[in-house]
Structure formats: structure tokens, C-alpha cells
C-alpha positions as CSV (number, residue, x, y, z in Angstrom):
1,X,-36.3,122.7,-20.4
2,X,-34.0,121.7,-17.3
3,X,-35.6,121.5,-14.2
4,X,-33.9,122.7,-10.9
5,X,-31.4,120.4,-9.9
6,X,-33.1,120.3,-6.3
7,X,-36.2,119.7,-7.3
8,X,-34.7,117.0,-9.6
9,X,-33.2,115.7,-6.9
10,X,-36.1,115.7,-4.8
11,X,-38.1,114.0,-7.5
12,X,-35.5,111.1,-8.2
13,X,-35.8,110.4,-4.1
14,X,-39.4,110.6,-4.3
15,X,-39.5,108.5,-7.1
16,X,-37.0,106.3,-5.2
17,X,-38.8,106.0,-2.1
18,X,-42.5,104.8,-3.8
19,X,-40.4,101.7,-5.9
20,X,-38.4,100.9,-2.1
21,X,-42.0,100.9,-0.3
22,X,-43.9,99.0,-3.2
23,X,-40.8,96.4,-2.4
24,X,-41.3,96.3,0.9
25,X,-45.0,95.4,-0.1
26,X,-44.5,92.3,-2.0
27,X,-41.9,90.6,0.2
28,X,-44.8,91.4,3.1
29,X,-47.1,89.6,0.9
30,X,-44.9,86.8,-0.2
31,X,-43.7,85.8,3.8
32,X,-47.8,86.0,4.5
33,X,-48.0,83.5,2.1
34,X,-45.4,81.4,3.0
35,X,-46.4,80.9,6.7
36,X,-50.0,80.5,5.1
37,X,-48.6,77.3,3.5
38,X,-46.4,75.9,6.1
39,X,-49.7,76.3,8.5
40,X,-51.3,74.2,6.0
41,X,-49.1,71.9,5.5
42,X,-48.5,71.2,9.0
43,X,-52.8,71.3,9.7
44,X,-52.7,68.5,7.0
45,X,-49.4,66.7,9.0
46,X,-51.4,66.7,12.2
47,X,-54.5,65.8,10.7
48,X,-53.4,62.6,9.3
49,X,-50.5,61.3,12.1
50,X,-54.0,61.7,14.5
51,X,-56.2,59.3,11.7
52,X,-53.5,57.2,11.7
53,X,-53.1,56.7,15.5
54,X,-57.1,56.1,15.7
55,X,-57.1,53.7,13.2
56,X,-54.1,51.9,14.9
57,X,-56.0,52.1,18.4
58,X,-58.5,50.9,17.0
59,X,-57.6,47.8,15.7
60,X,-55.2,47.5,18.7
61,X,-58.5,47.6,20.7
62,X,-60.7,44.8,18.7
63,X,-57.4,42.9,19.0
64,X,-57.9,42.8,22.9
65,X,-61.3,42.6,22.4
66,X,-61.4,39.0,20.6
67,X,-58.0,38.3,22.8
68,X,-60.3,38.4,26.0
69,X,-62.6,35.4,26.6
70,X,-66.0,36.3,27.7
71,X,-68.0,35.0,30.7
């Protein structure tokens, strides 16, 4: 049995339209992803450059400290 040829039609673009839109989906998904993991990775970046820069103001300030006679 042949169906219609508009309603084959029709169902071939329906058909057509669901695959396009589940597409659409999992590129949505994968660039949510991706600026999850660049966030993170720059989070983590920032996080150690700023232990870093303590630690070296730190010891730059015991330096001074032992530098400076005291009275």
C-alpha cells in the first residue's frame, strides 16, 4: 500500500524537522559544556596566579622584616 504522496511528503519533513531539532540539541549541549570547562579552567588559572602572588608577598615581606633592624 502507497501512501499519498502529500502525506508522504509531509511525513518525510516531519520526520526531517525532529532529526534537525534533536541536532540543534546536542550542539546546545556540547557549547554548554565547553564554556563550563574554559570557566573552570580559567577558576583554577586565577586561583593559583593569586596563591602564587601571596606566597611571593609573603616572603618578600619576612625579607623586609629581618632587613629592618629593630629598636
Amino acid at each position: 500500500m502507497t501512501p499519498h504522496p502529500y502525506i508522504y511528503e509531509k511525513m518525510v519533513a516531519s520526520h526531517h524537522a525532529q532529526i534537525q531539532h534533536e541536532m540543534q540539541q546536542t550542539r546546545r549541549l556540547a557549547q554548554v559544556s565547553q564554556r563550563r570547562t574554559l570557566v573552570r579552567f580559567t577558576v583554577r588559572r586565577l586561583g593559583r596566579l593569586l596563591i602564587v602572588l601571596g606566597s611571593h608577598m609573603q616572603r618578600t615581606d619576612q625579607r623586609n622584616e629581618a632587613s629592618i633592624p629593630s629598636s
